[in-house]
N, C-alpha and C positions, 0 to 999 in steps of 0.2 A: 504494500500500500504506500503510495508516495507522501511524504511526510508533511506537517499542517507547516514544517517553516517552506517545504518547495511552494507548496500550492500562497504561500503569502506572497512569494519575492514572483510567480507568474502573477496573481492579481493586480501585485502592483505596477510591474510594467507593462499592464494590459491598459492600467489607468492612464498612467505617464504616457505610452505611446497612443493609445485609440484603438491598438492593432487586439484582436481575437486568437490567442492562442489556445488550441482545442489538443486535446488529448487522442495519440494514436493508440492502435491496440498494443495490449502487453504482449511482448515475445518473452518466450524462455525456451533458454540453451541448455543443453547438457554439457559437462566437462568431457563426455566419452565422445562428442561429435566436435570436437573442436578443432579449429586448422590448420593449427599448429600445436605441438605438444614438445616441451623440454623436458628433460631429466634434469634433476639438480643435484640428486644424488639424496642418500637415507631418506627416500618414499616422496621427497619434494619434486614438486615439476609446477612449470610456469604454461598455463594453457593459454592462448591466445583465440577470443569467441568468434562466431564468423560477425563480420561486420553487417549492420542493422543501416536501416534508412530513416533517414528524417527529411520528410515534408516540410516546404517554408513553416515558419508560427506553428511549429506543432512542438509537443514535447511528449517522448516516450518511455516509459517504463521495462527495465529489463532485467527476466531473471534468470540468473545460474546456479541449476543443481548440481552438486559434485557426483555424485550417483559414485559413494567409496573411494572420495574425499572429502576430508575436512578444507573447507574456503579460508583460506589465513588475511589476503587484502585483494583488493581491486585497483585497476587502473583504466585508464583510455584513453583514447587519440581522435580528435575531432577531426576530418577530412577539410580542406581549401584553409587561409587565413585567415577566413570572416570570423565573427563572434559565435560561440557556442559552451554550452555551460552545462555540468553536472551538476544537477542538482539535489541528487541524495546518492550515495556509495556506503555501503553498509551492508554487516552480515545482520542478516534477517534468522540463521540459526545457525548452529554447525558446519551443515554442505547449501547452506544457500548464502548467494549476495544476491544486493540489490541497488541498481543502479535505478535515476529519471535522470534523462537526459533531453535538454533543450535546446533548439535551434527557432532564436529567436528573427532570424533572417528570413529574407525575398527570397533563396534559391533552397534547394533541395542539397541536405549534406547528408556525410555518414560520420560513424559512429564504432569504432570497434575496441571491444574490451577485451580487458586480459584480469586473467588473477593468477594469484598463487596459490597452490593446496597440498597438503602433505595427505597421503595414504593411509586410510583408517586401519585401526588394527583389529 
């Protein structure tokens, strides 16, 4: 669920600017489908998720199960120079994070995540 401080800092630049930014659907990833995978060595590996789309003024919701791993942190890479913001990254349990991610621009970007997870025992 995306948190009451995202949904405050979109309201507010909905006011500030005029512009409507609407909610895409949630995807969710598995760690087993992901498209890149490192070993790090003692059960760590750094998965890299497939990259996600953002529609201009939308902001997305995404989640990662480790399906037999533990999620330790989150990262991402916003695609072009324009503006674009994470607005919540956080483990929601054990083998889940949970990113929203926003693109408050004219064109259409992407979005692609990584995290790190050590192998359950």
């Amino acid at each position: 669920m995306i948190s009451k401080k995202a949904l405050a800092v979109i309201k507010r630049a909905q006011l500030k600017s005029g512009k409507k930014y609407t909610a895409a659907r949630t995807v969710n990833y598995s760690i087993k489908k992901s498209v890149k995978a490192t070993d790090l060595g003692n059960g760590f590996g750094r998965f890299v998720i497939s990259t996600t789309t953002l529609a201009p003024n939308t902001f997305r919701r995404i989640n990662v199960f480790g399906n037999g791993f533990n999620i330790i942190s989150g990262s991402w890479v916003f695609s072009d120079d324009q503006q674009g913001y994470m607005l919540d990254s956080y483990s929601s349990a054990e083998d889940r994070w949970f990113f929203t991610a926003w693109n408050p621009t004219n064109s259409t970007r992407s979005v692609t995540v990584t995290v790190i997870a050590k192998r359950k025992i």
